[in-house]
The first five atom37 places (N, CA, C, CB, O) and aatype in JSON, in Angstrom:
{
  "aatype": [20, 20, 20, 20, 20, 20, 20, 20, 20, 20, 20, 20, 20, 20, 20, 20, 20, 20, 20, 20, 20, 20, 20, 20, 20, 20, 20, 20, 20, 20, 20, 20, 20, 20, 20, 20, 20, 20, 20, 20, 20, 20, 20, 20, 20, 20, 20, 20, 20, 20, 20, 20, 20, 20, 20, 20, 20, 20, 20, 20, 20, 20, 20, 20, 20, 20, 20, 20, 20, 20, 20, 20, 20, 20, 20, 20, 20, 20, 20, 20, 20, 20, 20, 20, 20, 20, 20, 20, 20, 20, 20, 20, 20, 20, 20, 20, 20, 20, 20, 20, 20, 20, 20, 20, 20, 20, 20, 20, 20, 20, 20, 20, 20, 20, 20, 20, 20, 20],
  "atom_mask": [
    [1, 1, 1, 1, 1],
    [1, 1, 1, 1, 1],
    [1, 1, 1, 1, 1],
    [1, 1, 1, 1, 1],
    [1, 1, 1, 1, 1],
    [1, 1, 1, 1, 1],
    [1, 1, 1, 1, 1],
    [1, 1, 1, 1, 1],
    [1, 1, 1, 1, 1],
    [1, 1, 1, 1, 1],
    [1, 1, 1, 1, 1],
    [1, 1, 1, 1, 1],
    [1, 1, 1, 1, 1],
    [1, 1, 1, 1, 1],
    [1, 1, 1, 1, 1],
    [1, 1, 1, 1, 1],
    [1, 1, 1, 1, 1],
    [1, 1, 1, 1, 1],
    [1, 1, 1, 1, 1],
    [1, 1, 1, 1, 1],
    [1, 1, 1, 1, 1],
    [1, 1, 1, 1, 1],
    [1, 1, 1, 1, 1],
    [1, 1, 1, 1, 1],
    [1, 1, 1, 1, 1],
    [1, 1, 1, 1, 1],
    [1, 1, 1, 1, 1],
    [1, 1, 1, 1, 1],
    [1, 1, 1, 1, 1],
    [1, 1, 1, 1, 1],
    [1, 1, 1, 1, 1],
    [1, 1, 1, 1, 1],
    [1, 1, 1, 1, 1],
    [1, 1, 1, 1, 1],
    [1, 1, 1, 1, 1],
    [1, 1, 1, 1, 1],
    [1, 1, 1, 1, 1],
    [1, 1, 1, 1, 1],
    [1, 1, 1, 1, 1],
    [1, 1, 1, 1, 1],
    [1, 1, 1, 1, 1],
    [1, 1, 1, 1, 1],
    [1, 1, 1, 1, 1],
    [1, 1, 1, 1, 1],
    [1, 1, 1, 1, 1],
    [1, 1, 1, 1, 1],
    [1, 1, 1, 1, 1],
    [1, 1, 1, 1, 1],
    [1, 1, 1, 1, 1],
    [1, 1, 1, 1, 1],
    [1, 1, 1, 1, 1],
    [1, 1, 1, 1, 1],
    [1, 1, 1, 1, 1],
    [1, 1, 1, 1, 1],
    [1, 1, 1, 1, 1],
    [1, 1, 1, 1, 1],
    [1, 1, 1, 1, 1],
    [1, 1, 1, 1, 1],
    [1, 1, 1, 1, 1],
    [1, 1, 1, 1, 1],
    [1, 1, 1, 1, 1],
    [1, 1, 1, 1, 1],
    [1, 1, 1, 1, 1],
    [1, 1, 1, 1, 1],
    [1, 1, 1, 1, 1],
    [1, 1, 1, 1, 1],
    [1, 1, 1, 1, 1],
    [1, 1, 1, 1, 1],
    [1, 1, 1, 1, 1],
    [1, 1, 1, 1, 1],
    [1, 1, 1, 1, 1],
    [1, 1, 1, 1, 1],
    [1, 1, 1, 1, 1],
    [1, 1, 1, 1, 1],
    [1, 1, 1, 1, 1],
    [1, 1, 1, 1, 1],
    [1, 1, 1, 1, 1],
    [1, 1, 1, 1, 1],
    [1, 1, 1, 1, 1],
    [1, 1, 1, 1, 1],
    [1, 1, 1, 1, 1],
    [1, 1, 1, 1, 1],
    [1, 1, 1, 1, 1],
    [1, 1, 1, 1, 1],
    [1, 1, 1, 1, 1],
    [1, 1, 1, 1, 1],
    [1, 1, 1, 1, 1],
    [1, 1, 1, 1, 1],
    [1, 1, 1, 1, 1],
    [1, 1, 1, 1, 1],
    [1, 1, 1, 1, 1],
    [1, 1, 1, 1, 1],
    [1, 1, 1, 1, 1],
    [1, 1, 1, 1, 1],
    [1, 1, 1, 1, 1],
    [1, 1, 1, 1, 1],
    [1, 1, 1, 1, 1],
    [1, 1, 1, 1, 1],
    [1, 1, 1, 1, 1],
    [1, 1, 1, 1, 1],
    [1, 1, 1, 1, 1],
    [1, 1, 1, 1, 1],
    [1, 1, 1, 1, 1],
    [1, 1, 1, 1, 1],
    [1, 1, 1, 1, 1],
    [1, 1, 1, 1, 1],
    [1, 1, 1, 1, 1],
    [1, 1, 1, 1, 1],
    [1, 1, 1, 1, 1],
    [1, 1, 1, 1, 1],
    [1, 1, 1, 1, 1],
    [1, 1, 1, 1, 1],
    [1, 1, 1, 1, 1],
    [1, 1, 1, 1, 1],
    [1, 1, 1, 1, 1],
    [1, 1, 1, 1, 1],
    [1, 1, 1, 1, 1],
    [1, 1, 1, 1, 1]
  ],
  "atom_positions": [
    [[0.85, -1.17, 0.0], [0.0, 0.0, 0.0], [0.89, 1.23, 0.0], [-0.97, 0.0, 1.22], [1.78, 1.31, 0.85]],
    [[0.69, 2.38, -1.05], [1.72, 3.22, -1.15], [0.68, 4.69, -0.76], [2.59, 3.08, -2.82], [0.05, 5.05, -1.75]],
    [[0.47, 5.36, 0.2], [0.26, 6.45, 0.92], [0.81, 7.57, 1.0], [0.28, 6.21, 1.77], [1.52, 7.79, 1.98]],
    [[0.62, 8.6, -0.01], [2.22, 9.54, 0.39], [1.26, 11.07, 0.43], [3.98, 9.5, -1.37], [0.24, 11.15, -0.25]],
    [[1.66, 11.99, 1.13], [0.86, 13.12, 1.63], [2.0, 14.2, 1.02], [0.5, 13.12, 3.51], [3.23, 14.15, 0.91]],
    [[0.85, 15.31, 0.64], [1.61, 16.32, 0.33], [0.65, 18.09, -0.13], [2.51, 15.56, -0.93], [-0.49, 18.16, -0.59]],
    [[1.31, 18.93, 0.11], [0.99, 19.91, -0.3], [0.25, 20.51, -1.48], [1.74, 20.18, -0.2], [1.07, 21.04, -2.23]],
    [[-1.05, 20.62, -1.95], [-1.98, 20.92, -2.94], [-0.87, 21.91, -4.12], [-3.48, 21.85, -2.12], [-0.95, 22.0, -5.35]],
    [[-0.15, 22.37, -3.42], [0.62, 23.85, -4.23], [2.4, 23.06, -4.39], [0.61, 25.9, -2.71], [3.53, 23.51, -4.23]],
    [[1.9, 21.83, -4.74], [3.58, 21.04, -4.84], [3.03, 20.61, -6.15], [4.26, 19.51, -3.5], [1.81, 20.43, -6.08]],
    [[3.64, 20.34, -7.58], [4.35, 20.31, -8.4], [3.21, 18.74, -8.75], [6.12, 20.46, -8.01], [3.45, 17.91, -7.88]],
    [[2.26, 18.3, -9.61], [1.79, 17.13, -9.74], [2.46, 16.36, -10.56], [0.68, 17.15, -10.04], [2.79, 16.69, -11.7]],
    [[2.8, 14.78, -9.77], [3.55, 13.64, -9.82], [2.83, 12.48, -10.71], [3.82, 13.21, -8.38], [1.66, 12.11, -10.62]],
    [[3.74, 12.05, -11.5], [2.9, 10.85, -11.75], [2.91, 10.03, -11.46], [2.75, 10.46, -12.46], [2.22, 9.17, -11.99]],
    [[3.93, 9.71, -10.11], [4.28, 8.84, -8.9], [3.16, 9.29, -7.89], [5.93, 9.1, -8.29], [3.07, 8.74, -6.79]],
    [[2.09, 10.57, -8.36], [1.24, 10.77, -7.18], [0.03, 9.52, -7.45], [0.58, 12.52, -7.12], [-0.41, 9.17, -6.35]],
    [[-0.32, 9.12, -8.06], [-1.5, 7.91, -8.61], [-2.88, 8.3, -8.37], [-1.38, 6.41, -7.83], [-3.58, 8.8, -9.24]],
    [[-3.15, 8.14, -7.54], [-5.32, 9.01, -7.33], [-4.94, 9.96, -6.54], [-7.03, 7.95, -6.24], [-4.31, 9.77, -5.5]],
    [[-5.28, 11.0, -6.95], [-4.78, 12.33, -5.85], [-6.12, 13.01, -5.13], [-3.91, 13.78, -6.85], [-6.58, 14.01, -5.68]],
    [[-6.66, 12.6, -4.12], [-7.35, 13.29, -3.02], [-7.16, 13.9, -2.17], [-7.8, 12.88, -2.51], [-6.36, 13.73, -1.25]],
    [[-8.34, 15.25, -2.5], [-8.36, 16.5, -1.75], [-8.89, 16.08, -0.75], [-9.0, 17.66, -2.26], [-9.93, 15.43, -0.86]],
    [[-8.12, 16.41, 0.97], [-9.0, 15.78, 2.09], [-8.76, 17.47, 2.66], [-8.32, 14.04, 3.2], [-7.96, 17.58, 3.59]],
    [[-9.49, 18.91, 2.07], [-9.94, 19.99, 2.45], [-11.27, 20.42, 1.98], [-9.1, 20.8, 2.19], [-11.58, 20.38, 0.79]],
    [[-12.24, 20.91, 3.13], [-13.37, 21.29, 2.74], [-13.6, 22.14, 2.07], [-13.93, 21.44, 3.4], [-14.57, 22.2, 1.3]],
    [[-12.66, 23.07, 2.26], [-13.18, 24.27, 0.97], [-11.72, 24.11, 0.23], [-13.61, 26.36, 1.61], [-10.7, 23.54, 0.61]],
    [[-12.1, 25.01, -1.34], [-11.06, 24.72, -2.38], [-9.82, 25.36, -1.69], [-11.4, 25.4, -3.95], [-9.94, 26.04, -0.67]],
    [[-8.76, 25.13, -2.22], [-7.42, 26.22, -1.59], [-7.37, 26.89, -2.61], [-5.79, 25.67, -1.16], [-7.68, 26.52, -3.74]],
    [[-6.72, 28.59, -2.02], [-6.85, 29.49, -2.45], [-5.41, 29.21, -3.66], [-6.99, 30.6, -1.31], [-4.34, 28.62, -3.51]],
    [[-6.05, 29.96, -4.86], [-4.95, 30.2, -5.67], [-4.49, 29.23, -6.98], [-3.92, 30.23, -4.74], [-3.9, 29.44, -8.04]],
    [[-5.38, 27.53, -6.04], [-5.47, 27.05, -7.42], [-6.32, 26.78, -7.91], [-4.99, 26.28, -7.74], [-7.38, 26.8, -7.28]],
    [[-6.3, 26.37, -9.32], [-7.3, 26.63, -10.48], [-7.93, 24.61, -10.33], [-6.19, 27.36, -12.48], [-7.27, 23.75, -9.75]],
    [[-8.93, 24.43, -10.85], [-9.51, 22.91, -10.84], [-8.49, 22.12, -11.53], [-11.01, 22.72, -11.64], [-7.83, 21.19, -11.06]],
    [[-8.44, 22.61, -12.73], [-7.84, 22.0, -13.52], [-6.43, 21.81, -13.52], [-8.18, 22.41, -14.39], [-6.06, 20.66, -13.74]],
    [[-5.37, 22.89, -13.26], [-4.11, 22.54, -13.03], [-4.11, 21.33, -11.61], [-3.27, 24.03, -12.77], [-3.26, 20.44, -11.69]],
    [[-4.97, 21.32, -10.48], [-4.9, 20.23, -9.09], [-5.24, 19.14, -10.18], [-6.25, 20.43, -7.46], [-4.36, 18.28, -10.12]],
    [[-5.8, 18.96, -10.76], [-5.8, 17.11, -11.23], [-6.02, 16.25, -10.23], [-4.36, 16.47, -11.8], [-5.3, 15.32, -9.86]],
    [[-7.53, 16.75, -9.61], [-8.01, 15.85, -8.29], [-8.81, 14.61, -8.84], [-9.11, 16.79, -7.16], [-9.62, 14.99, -9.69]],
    [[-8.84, 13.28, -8.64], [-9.46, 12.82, -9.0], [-10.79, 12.41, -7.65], [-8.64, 12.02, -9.72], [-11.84, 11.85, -7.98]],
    [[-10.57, 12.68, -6.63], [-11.38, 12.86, -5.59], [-11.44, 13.71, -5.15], [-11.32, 12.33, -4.83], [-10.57, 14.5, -5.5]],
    [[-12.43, 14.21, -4.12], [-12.87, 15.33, -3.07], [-13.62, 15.05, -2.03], [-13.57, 16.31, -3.61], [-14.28, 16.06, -1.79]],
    [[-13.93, 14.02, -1.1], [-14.42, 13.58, -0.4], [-14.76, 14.6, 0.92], [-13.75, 12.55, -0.34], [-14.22, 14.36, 2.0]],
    [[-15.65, 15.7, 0.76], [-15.7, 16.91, 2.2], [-15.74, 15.7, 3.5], [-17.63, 18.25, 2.26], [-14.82, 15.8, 4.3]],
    [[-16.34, 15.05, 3.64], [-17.28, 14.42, 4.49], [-16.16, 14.02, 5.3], [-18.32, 13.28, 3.9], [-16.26, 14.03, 6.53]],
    [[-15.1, 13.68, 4.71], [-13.91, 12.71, 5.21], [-13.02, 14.09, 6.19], [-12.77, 11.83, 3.5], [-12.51, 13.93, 7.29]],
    [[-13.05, 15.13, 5.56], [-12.23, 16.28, 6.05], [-12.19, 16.99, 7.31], [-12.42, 17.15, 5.32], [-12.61, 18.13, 7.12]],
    [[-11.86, 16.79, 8.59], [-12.46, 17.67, 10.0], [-13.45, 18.57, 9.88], [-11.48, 18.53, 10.66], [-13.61, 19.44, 9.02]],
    [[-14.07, 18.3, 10.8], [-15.18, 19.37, 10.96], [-15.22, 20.87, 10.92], [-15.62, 19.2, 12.02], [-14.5, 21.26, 11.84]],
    [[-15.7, 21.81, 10.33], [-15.43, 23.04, 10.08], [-14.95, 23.61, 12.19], [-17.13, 23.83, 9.05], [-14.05, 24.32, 12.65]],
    [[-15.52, 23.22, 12.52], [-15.69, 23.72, 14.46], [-14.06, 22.83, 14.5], [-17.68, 22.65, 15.94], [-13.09, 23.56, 14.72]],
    [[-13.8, 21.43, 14.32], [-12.47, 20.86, 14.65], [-11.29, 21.78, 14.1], [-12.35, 19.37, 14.04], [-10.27, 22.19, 14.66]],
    [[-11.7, 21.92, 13.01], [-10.38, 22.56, 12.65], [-10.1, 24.2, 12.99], [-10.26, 22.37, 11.1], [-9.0, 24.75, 13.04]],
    [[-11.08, 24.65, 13.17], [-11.14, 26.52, 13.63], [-9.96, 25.82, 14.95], [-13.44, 27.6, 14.42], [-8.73, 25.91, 15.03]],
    [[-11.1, 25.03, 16.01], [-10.27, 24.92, 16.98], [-8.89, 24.61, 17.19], [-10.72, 24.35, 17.48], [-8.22, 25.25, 18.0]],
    [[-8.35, 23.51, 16.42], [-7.22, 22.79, 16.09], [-5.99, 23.95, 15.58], [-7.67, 21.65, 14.91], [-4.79, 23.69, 15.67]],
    [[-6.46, 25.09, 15.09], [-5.37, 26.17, 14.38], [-5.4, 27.06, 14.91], [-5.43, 26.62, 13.1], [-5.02, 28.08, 14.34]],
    [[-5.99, 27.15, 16.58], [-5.64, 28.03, 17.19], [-4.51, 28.28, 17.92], [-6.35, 28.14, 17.68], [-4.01, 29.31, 18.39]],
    [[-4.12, 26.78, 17.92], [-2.91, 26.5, 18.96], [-2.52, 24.41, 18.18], [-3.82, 26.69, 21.38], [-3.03, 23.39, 18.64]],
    [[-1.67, 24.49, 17.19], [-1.43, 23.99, 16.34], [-0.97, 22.64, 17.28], [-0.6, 24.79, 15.41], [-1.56, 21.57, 17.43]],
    [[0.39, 23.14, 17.91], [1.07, 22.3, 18.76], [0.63, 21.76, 20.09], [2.08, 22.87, 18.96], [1.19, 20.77, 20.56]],
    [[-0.56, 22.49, 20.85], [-0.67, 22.46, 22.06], [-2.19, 21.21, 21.48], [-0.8, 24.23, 23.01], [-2.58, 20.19, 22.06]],
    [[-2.57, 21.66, 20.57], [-3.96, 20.66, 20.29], [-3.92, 19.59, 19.55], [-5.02, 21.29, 19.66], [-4.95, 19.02, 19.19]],
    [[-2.61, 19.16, 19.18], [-2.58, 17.97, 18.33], [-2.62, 16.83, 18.77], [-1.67, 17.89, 17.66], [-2.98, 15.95, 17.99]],
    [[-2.3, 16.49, 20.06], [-2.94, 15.2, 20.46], [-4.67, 14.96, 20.64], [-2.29, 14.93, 21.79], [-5.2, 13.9, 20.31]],
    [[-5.33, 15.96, 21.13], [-6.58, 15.81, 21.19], [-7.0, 16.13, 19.37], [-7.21, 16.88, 22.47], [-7.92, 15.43, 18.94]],
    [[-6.74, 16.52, 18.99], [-7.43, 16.73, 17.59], [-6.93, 15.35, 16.61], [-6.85, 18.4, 16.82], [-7.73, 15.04, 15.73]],
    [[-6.02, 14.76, 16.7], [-6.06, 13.28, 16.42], [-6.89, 12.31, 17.04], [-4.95, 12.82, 16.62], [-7.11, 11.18, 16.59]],
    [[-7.27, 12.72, 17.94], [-8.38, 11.51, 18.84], [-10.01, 12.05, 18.12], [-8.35, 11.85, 21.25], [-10.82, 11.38, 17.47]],
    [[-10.06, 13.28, 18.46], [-11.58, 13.8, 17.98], [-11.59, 13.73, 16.46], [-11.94, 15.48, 18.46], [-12.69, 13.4, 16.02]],
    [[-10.55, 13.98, 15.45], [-10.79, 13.43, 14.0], [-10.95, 11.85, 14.02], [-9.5, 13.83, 13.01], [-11.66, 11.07, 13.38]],
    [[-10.18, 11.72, 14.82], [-10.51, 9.66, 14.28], [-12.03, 9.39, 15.12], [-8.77, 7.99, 15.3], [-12.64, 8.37, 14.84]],
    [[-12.53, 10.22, 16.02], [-13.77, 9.86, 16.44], [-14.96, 10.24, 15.0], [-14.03, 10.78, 17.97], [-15.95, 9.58, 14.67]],
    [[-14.39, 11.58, 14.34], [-15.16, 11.66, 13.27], [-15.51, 11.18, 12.11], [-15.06, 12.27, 13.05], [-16.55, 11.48, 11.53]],
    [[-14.72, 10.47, 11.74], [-14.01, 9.1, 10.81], [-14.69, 8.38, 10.83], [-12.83, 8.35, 11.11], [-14.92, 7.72, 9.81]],
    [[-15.53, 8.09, 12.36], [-16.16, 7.13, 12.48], [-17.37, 6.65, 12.04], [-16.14, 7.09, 13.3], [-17.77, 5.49, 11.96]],
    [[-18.09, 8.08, 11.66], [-19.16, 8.63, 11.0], [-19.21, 7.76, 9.76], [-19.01, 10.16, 10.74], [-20.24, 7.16, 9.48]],
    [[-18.0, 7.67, 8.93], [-17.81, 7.63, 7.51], [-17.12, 6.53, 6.83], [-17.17, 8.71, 7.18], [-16.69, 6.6, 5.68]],
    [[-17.0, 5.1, 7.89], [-15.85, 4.23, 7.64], [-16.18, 3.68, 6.41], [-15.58, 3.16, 8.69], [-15.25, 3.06, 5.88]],
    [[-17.09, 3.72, 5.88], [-17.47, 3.19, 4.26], [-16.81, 3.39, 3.36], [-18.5, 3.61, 3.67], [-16.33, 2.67, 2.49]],
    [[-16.78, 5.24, 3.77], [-16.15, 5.93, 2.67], [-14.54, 6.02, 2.85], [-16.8, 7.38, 2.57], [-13.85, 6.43, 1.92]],
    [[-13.87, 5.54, 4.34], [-12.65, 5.78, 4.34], [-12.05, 4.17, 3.83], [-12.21, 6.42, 5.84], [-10.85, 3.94, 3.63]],
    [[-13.19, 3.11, 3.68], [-12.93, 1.91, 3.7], [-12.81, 1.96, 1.8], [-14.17, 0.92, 4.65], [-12.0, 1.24, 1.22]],
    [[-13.52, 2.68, 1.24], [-13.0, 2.91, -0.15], [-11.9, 3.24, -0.68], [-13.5, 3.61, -0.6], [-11.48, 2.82, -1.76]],
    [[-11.09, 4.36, 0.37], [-10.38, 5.03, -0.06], [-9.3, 4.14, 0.34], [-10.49, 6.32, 0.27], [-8.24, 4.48, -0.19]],
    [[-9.21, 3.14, 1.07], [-8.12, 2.07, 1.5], [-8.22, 1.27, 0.62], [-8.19, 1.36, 2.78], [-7.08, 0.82, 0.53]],
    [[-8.98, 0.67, -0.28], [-9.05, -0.28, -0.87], [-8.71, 0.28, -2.58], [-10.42, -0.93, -0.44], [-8.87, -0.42, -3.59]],
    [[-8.22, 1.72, -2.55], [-8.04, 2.39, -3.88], [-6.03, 2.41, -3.59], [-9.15, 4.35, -4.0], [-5.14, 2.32, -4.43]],
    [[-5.96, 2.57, -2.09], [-4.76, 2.77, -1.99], [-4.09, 0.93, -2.14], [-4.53, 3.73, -0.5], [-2.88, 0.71, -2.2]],
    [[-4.86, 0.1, -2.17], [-4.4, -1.45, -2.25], [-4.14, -1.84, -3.49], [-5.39, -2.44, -1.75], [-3.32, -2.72, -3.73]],
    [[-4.94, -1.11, -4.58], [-4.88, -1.11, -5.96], [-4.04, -0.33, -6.77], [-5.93, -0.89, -6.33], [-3.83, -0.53, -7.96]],
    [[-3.37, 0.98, -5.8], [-1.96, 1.46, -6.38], [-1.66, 2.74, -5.68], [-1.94, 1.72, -8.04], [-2.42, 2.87, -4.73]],
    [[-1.01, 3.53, -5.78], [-0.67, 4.51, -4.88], [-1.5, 5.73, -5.07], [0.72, 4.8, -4.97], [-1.73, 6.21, -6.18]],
    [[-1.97, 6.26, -3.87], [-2.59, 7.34, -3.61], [-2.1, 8.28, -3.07], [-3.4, 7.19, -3.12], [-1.51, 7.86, -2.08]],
    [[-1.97, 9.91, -3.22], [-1.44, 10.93, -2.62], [-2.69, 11.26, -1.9], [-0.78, 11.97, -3.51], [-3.77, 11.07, -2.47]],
    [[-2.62, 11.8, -0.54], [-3.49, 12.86, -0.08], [-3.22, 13.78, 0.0], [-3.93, 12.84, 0.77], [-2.0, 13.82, 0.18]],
    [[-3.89, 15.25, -0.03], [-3.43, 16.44, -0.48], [-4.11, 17.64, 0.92], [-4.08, 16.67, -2.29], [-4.75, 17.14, 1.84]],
    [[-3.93, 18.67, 0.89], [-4.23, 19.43, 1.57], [-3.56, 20.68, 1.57], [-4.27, 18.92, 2.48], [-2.5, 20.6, 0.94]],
    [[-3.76, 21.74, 2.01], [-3.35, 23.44, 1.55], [-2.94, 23.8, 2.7], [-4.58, 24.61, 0.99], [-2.7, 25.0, 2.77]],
    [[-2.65, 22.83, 4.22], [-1.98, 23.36, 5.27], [-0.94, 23.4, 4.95], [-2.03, 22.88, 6.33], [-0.4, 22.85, 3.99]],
    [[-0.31, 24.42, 6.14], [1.15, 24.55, 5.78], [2.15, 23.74, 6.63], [1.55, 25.99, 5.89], [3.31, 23.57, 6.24]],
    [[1.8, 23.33, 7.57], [2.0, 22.22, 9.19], [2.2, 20.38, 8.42], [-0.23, 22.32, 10.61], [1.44, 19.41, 8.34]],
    [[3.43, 20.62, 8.04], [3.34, 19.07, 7.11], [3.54, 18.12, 7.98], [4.48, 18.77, 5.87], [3.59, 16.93, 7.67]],
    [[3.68, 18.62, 9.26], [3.84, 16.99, 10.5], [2.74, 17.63, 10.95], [5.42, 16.55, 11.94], [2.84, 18.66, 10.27]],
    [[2.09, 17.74, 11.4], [0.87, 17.89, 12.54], [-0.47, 18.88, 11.57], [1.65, 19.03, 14.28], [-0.77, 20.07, 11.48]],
    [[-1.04, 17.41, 10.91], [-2.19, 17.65, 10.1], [-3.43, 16.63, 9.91], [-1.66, 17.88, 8.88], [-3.29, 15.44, 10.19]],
    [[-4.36, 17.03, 9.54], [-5.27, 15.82, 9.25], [-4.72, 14.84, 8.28], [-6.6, 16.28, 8.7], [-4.87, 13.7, 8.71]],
    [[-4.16, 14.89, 7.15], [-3.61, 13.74, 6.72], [-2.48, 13.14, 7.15], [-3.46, 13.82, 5.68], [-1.75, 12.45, 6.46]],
    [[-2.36, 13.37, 8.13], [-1.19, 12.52, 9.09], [-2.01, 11.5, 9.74], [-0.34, 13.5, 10.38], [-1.75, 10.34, 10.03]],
    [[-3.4, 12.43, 9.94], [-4.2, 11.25, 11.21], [-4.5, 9.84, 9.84], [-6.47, 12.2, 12.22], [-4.24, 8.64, 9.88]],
    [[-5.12, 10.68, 8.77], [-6.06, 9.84, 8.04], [-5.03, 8.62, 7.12], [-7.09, 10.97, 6.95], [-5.3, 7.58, 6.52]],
    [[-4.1, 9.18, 7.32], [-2.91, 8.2, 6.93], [-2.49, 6.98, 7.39], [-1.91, 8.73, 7.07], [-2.6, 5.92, 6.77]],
    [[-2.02, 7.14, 8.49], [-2.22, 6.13, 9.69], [-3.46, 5.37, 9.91], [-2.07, 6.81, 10.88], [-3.34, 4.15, 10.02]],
    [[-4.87, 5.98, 10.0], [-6.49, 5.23, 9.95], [-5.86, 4.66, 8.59], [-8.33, 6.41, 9.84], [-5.17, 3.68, 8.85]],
    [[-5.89, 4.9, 7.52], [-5.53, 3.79, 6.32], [-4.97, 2.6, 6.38], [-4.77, 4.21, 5.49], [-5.44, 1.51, 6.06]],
    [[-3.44, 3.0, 7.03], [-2.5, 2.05, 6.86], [-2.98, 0.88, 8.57], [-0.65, 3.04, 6.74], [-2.29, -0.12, 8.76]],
    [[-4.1, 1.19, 9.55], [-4.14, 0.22, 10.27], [-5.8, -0.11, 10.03], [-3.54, 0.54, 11.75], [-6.27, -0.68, 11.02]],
    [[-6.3, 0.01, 9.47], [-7.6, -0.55, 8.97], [-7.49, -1.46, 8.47], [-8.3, 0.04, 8.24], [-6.87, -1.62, 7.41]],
    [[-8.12, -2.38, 9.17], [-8.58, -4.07, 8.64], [-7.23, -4.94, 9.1], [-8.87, -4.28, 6.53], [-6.84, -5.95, 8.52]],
    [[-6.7, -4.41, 10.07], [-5.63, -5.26, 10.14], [-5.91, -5.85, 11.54], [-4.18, -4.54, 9.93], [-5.16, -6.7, 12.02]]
  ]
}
């Protein structure tokens, strides 16, 4: 299973393979067509209230905001159970417009991937 996370405004790979947007609203600046998303899943993305909270204090809230996103996850395991079974069939990038490349939601949702069903 090949999982690799990265920045919406980084350079598209063709080592990236299905590239999903896991942000609720578009990021600023790019255009549809240059991102080459082949997903957008909002549902999957923290809660508009999780994340206000979570970027108020980046470092001090990242252990609890990994527990309360994977509680939200929980909502949706169908749809995260798709997105594991796309990453079994070849490599998937997840994408996102934060700037915090260790302490982010696709850090959490990365990890939920790689230990699901095991």
């Amino acid at each position: 299973m090949s999982i690799a996370t990265k920045r919406i405004y980084q350079a598209v790979s063709k080592q990236d393979g299905t590239r999903i947007l896991l942000d609720r609203i578009w990021p600023r600046g790019i255009k549809k067509a240059d991102a080459q998303i082949d997903l957008w899943p909002k549902d999957l993305t923290p809660s508009t209230e999780l994340r206000k909270w979570f970027h108020e204090d980046i470092e001090q809230h990242w252990p609890e905001f990994q527990q309360r996103y994977r509680q939200e996850l929980q909502q949706h395991l169908d749809a995260v159970e798709e997105i594991r079974q796309l990453a079994q069939k070849g490599p998937i990038t997840l994408l996102t417009a934060a700037e915090n490349e260790q302490h982010n939601h696709l850090q959490v949702f990365k990890q939920l991937l790689e230990h699901q069903g095991k």
